[in-house]
KELO-289466 format. One line per 3 residues: number of its first residue (from 0); for each residue x, y, z of N, C-alpha, C, O, CB. Coordinates in steps of 0.001 Angstrom, whole numbers. Glycine has a CB too. Layout:
NUM) X:Y:Z:X:Y:Z:X:Y:Z:X:Y:Z:X:Y:Z  ...
//
This chain:
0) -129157:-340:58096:-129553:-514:56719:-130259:-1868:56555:-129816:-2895:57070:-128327:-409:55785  -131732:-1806:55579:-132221:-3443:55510:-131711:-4160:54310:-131531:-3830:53137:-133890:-3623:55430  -131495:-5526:55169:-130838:-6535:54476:-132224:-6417:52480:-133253:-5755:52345:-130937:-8496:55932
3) -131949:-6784:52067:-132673:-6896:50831:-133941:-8252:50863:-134886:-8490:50112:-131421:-7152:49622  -133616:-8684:51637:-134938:-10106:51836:-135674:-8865:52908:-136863:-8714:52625:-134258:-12325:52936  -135250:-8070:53931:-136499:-6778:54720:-136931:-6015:53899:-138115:-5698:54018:-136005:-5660:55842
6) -136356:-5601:53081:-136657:-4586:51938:-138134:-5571:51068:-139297:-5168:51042:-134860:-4309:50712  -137735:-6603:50578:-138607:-7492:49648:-139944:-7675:50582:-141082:-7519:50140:-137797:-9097:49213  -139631:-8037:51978:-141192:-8038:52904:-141345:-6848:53223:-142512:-6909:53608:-141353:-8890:54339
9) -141082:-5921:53341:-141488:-4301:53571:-142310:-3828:52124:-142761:-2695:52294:-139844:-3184:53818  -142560:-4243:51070:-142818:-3995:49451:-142104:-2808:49328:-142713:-1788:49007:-144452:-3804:48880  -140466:-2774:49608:-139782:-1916:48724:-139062:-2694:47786:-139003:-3921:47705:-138912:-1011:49399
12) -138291:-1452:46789:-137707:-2133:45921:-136167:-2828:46136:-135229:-2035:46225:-137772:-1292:44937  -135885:-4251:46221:-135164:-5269:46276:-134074:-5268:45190:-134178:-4481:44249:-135988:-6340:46246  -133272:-5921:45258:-132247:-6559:44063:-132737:-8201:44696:-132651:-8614:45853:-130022:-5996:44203
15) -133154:-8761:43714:-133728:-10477:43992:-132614:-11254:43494:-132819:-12468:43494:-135280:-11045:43045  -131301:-10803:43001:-129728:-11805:42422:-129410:-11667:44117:-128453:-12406:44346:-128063:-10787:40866  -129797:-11093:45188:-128764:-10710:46560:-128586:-12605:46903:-129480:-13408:46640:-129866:-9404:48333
18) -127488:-12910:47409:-127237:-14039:47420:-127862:-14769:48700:-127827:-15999:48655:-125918:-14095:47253  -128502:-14105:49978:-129392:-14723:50362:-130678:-15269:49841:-131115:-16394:50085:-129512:-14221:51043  -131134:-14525:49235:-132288:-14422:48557:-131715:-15661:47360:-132309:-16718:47143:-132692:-12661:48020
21) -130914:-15384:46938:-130931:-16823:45743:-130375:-18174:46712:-130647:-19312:46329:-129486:-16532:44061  -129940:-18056:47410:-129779:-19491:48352:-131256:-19589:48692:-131765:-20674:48410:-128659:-19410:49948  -131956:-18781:49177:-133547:-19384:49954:-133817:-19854:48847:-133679:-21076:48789:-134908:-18324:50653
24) -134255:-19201:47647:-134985:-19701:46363:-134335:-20967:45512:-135028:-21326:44560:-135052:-18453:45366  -133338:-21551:45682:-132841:-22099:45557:-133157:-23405:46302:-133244:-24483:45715:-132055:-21511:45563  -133307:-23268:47487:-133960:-23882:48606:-134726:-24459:48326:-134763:-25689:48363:-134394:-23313:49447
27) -135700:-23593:47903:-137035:-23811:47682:-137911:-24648:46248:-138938:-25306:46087:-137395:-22481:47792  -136780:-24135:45420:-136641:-25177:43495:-136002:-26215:44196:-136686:-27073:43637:-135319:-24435:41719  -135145:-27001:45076:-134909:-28362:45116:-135674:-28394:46280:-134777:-28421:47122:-133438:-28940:45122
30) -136713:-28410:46894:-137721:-28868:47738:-138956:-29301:46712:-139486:-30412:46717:-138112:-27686:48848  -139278:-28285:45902:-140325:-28457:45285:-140233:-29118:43911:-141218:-29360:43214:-140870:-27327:45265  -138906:-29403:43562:-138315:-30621:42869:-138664:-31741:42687:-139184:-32349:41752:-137467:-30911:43206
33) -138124:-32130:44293:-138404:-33560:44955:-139852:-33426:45125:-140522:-34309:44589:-137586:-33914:46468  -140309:-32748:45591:-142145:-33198:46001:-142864:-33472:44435:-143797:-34272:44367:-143276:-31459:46976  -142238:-32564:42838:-143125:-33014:41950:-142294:-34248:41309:-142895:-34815:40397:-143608:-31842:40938
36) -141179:-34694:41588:-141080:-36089:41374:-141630:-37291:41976:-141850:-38328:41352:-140088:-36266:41443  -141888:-37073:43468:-142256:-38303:44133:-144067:-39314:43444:-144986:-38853:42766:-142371:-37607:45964  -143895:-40605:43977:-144790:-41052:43351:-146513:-40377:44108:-146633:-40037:45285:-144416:-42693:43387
39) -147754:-40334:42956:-148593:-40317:43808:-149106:-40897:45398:-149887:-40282:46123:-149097:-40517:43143  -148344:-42466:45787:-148479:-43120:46906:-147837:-43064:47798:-147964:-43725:48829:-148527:-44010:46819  -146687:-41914:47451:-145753:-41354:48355:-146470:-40230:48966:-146202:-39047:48751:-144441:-40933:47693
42) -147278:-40609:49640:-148588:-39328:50378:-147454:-38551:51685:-147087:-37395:51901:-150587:-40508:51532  -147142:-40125:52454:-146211:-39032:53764:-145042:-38339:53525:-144576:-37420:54199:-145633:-39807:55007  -144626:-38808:52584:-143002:-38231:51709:-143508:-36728:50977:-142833:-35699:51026:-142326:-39667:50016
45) -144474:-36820:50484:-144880:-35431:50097:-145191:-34586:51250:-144529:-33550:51318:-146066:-35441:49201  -145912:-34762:52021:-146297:-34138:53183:-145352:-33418:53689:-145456:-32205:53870:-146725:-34926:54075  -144255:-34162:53987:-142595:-34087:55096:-141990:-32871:54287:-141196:-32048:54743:-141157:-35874:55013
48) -142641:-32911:52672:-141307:-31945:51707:-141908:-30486:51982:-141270:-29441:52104:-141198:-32310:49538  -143443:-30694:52057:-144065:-29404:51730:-144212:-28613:53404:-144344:-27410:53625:-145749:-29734:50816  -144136:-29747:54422:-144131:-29397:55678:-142412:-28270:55843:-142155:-27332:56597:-144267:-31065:56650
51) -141817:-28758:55067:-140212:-28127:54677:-140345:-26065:54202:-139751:-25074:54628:-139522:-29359:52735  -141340:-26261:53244:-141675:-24938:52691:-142787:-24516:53097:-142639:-23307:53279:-141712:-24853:51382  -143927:-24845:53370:-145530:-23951:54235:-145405:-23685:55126:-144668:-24493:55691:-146839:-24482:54557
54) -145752:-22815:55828:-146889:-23075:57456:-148097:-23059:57401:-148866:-22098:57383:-146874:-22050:58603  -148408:-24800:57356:-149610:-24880:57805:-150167:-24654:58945:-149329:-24620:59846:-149879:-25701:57627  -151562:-24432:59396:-151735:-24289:60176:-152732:-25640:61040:-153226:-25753:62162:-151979:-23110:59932
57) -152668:-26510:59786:-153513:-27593:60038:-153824:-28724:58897:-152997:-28629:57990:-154711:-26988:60437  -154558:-29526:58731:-154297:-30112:57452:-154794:-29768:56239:-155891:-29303:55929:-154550:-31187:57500  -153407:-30190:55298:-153694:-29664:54250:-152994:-30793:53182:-152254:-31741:53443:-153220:-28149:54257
60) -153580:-30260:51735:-153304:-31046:50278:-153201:-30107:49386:-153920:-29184:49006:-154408:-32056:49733  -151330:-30847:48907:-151693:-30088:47089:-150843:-30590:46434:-149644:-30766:46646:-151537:-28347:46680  -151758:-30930:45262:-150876:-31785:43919:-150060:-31383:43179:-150052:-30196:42854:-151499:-32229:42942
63) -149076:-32343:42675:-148331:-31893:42219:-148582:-31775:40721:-149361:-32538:40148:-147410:-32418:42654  -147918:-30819:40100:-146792:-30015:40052:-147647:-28869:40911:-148851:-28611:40937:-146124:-29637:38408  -146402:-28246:41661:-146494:-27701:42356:-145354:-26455:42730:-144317:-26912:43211:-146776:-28546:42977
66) -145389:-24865:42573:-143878:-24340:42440:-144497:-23091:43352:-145655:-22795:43644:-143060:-23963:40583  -143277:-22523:43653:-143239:-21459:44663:-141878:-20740:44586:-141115:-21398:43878:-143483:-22046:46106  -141434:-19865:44961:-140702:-18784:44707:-139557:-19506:46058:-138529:-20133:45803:-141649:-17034:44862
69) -140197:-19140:47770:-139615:-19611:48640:-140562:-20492:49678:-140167:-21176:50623:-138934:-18569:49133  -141518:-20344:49366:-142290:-21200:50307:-142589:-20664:51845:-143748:-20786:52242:-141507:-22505:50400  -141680:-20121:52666:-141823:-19745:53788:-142235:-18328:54143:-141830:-17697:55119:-140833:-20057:54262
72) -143104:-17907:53212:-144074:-16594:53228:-145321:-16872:52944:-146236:-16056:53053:-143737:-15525:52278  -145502:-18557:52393:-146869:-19179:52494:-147370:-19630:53171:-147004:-20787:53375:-147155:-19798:52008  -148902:-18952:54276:-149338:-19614:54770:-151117:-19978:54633:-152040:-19248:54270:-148781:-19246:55718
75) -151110:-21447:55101:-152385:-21975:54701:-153229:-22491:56382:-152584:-22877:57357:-152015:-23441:53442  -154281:-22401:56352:-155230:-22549:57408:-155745:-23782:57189:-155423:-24379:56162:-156268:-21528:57490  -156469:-24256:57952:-156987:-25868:57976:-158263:-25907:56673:-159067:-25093:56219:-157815:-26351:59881
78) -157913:-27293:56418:-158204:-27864:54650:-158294:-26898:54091:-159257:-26130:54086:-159503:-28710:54142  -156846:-26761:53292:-156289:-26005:52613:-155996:-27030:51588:-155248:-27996:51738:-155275:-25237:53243  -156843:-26630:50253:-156538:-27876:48976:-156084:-27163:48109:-156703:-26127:47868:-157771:-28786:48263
81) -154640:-27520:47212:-154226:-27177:45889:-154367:-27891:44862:-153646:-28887:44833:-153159:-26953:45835  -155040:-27732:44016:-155045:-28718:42309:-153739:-28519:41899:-152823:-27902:42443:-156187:-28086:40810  -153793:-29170:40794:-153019:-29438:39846:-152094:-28404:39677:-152976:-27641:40072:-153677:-29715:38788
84) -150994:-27530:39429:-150219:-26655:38846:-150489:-25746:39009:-150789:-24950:38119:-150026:-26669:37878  -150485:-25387:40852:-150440:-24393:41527:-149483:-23498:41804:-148700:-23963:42633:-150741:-24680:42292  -149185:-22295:41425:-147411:-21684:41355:-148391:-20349:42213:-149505:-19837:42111:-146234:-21211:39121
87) -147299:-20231:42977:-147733:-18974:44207:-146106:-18403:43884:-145130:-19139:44025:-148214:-19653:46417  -146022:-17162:43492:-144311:-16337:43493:-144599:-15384:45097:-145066:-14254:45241:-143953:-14783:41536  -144155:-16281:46031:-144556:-15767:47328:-143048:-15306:47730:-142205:-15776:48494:-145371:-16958:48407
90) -143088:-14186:46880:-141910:-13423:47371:-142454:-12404:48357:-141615:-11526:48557:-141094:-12709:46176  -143433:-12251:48951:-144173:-11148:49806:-145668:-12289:50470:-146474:-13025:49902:-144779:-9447:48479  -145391:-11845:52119:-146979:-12665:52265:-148327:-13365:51481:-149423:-12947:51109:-147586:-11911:52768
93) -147731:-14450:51453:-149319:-15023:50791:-149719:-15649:51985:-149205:-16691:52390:-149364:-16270:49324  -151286:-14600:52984:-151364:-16141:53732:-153369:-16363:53265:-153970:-15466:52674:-150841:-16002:56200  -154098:-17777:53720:-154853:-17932:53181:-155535:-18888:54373:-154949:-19804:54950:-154506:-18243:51870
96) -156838:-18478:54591:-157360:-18736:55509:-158034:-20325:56415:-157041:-21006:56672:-158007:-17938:55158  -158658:-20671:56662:-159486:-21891:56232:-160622:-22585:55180:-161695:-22009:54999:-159917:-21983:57029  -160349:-23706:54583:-161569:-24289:53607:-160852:-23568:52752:-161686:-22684:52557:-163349:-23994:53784
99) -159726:-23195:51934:-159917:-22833:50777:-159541:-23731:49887:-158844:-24737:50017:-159436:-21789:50580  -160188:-23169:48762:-159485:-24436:47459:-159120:-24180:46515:-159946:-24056:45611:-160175:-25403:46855  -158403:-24074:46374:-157635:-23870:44573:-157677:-24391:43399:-156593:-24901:43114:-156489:-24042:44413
102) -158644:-24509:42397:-158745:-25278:41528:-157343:-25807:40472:-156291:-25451:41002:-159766:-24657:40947  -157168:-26378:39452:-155897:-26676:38799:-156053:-25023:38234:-156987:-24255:38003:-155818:-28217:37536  -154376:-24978:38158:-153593:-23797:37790:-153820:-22457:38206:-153432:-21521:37507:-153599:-23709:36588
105) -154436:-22276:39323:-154600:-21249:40015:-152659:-20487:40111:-151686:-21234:40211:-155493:-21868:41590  -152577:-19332:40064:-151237:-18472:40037:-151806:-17245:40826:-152722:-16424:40885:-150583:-18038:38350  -150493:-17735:41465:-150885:-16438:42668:-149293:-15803:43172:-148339:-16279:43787:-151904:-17276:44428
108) -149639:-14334:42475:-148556:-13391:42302:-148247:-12303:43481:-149032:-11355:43479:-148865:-12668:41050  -147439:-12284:44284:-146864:-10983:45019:-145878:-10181:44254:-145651:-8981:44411:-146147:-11356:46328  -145330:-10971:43427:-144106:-10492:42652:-144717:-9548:41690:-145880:-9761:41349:-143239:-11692:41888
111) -143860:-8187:41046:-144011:-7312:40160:-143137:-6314:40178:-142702:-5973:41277:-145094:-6905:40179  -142749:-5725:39151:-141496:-4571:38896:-142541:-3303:38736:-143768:-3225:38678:-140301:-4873:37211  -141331:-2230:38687:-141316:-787:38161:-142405:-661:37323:-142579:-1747:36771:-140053:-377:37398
114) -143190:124:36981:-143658:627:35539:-142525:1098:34817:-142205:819:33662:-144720:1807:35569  -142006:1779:35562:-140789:3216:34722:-140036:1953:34294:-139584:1057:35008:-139528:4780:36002  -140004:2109:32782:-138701:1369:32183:-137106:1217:32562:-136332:277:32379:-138606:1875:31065
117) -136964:2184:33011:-135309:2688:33395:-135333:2043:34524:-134570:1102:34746:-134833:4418:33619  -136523:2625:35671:-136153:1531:37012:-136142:113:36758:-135500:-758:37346:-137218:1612:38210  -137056:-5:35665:-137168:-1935:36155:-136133:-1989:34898:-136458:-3082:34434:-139220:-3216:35948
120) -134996:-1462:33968:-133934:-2029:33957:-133066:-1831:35129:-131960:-2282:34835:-133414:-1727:32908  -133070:-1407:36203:-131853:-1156:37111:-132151:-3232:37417:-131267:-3952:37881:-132144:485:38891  -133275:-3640:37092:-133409:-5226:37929:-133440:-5607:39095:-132997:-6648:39579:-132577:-5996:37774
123) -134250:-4314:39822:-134554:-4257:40975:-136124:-4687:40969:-136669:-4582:39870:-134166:-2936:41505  -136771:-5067:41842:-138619:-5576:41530:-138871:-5180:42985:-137933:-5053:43772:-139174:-7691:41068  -140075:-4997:43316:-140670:-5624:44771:-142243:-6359:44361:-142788:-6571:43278:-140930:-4106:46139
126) -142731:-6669:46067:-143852:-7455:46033:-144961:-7063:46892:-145051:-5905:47301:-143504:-8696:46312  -145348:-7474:47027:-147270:-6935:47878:-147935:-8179:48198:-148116:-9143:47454:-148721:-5986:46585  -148374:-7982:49766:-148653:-9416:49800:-150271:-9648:49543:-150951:-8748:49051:-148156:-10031:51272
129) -150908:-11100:49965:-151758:-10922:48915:-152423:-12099:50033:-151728:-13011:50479:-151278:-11146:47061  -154010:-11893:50430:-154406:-12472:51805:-155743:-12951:51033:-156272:-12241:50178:-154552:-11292:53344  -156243:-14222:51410:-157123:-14647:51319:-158211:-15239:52239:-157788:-16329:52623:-156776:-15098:50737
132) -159275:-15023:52691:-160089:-15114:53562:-160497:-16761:53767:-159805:-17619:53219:-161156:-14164:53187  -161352:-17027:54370:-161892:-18148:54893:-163298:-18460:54119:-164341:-17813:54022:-162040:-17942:56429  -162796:-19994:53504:-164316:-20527:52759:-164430:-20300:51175:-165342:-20355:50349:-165708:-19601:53428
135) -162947:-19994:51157:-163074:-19327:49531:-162371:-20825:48570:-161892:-21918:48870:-161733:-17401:49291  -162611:-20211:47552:-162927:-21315:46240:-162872:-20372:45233:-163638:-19444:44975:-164504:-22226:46177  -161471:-20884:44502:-160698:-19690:43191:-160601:-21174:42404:-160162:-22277:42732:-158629:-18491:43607
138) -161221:-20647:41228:-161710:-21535:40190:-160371:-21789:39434:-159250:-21345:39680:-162949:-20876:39244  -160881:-22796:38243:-159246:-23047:37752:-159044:-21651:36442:-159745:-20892:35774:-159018:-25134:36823  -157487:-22013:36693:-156479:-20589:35997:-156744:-19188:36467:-156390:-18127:35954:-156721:-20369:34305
141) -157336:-19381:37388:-157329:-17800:38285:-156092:-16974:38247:-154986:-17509:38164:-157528:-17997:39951  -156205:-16043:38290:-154350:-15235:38567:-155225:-14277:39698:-156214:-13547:39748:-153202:-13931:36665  -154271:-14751:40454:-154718:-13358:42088:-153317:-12457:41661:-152407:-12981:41019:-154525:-14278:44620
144) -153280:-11117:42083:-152507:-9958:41086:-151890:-9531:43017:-152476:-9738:44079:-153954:-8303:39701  -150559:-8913:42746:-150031:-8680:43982:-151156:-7741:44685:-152210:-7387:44156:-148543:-8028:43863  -150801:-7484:45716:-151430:-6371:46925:-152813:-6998:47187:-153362:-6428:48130:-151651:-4521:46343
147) -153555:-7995:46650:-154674:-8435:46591:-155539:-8898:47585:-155202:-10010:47992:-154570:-9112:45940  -156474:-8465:48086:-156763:-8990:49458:-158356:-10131:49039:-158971:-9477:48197:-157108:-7327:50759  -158997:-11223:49262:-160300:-11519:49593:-160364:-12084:50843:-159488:-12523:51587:-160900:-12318:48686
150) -162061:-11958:50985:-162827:-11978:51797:-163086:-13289:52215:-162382:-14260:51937:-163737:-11345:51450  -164095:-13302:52879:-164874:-14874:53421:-165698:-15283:52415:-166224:-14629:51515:-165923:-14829:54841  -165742:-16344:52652:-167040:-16918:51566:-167041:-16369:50319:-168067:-15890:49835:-168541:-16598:52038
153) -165862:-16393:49680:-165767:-15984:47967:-165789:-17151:47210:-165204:-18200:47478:-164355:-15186:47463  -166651:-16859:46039:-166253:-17858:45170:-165594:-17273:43572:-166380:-16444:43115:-167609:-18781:45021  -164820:-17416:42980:-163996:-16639:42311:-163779:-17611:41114:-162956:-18521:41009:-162725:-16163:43144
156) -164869:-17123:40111:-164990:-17884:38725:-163434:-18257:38000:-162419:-17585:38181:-165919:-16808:37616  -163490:-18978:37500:-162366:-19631:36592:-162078:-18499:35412:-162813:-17847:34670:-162932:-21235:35862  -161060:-18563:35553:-160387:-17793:34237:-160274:-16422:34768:-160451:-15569:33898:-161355:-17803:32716
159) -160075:-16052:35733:-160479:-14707:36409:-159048:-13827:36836:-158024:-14284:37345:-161471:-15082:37891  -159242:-12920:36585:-157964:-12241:36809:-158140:-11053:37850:-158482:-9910:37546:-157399:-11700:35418  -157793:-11601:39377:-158134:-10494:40285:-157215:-9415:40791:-156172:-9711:41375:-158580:-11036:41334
162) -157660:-7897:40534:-156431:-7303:40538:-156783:-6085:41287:-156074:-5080:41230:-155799:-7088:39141  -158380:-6180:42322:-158768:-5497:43313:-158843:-6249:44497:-157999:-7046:44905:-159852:-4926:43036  -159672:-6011:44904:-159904:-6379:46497:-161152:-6768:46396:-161965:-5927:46014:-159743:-5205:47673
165) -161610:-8124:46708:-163066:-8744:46627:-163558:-8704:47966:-162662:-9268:48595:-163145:-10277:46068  -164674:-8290:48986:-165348:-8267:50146:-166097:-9983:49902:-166198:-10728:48927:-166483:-6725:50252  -166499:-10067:51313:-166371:-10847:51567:-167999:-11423:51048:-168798:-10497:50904:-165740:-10777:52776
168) -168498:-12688:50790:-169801:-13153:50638:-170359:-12877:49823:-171497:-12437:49985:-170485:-12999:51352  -169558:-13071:48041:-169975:-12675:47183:-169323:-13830:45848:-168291:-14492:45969:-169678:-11175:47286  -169967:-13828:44987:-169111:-14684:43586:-168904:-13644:42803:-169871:-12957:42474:-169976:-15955:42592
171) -167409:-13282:42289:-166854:-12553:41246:-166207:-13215:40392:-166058:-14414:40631:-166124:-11663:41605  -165690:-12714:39283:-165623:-13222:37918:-165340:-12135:37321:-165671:-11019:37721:-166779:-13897:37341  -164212:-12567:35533:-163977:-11729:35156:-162469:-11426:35050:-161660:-11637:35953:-164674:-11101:35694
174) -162115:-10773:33534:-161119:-10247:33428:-161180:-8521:33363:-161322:-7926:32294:-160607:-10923:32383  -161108:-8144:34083:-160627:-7901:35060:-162141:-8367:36247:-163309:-7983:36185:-159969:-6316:34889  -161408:-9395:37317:-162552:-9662:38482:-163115:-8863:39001:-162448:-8028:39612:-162275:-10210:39483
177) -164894:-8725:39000:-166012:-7969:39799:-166665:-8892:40331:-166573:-10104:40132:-166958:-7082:39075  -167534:-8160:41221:-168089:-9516:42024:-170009:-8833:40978:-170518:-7755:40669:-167873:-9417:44785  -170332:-10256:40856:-171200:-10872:39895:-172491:-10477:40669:-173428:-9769:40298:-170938:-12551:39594
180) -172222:-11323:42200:-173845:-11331:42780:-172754:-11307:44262:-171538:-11381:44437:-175342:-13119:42325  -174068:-11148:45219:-173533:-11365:46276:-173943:-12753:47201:-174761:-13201:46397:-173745:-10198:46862  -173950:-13567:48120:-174367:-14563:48732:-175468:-14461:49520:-175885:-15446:50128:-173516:-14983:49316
//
C-alpha cells in the first residue's frame, strides 16, 4: 500500500493532515522562516537555508519573501533567479531548467483538489507537476496552474495565468495564457 507522500508524487488523491507530510511541511515553514528573516547582507546564511530546501543544480538567487510548501520537489538549473514573493506549493515536481527568471510574485501551483464537492469535502487534494524549460522569463504575478509544462526560450507576459502547455520559442500572455507571437 502507498505511503500518502507516494500517492501525492504519483498525482493521486492524498490526505495532506498524514503526519509525515505535516512534519516535512513543517520543515519547510521554519526553513523558509529563517531565510525571510535574515538580513539582506546575510548572502551566505541565505544560501546555506535554501541549499536546506532546493536542488540546485548550480548557481542560483531568490529574494526574499520567499515560501514553498516542502521545498525538496523543487528543482532549479544554473542561474536560476527568484524576485520578490515567490511561493511555489511544490507539493508535486516543480523542476525548472537553466537561465530562468521569475519576476516579483510569480506563484507556481502543483497543488489542487476535486471538482466534485463531496470529494474535495472528504479533504483529500492531489498535485501535477509542473516543468519549465530553459531560457525562460515569467513576468511578474504570473500563476503557472498544476500539470503545466513550458518550453525553451519562453517569455511569459506579466499578469498571466498559464493553465496549458506553452512550446517552446514563443512569447505568451494572457488570462487565460496563449502564445502571442513566436521567436
Amino acid at each position: 500500500m502507498k505511503s500518502e507522500k507516494e500517492k501525492m508524487l504519483s498525482s493521486e488523491l492524498y490526505n495532506a493532515s498524514d503526519e509525515e507530510l505535516t512534519r516535512e511541511r513543517d520543515y519547510a515553514r521554519n526553513l523558509t522562516f529563517e531565510f525571510n528573516h535574515t538580513r539582506p547582507i546575510e548572502k551566505d546564511k541565505r544560501q546555506e537555508i535554501l541549499k536546506q530546501l532546493i536542488i540546485a543544480k548550480g548557481s542560483f538567487h531568490i529574494e526574499a519573501p520567499f515560501n514553498c510548501d516542502y521545498g525538496y520537489n523543487i528543482e532549479v538549473g544554473e542561474n536560476f533567479y527568484a524576485n520578490y514573493g515567490c511561493t511555489i506549493l511544490d507539493v508535486n515536481k516543480v523542476t525548472m531548467g537553466d537561465n530562468v527568471l521569475l519576476a516579483p510574485n510569480v506563484q507556481i501551483y502543483t497543488a489542487t483538489h476535486p471538482i466534485d464537492p463531496i470529494e474535495r469535502l472528504s479533504g483529500k487534494e492531489y498535485a501535477k507537476p509542473i516543468a519549465i524549460g530553459n531560457n525562460v522569463w515569467v513576468g511578474g504575478g504570473a500563476i503557472i496552474c498544476p500539470g503545466v509544462k513550458i518550453g525553451d526560450n519562453v517569455t511569459i507576459g506579466a499578469g498571466s495565468v498559464v493553465t496549458k502547455d506553452i512550446p517552446d520559442n514563443v512569447i505568451a500572455a494572457g488570462n487565460p495564457c496563449r502564445v502571442i507571437k513566436g521567436i
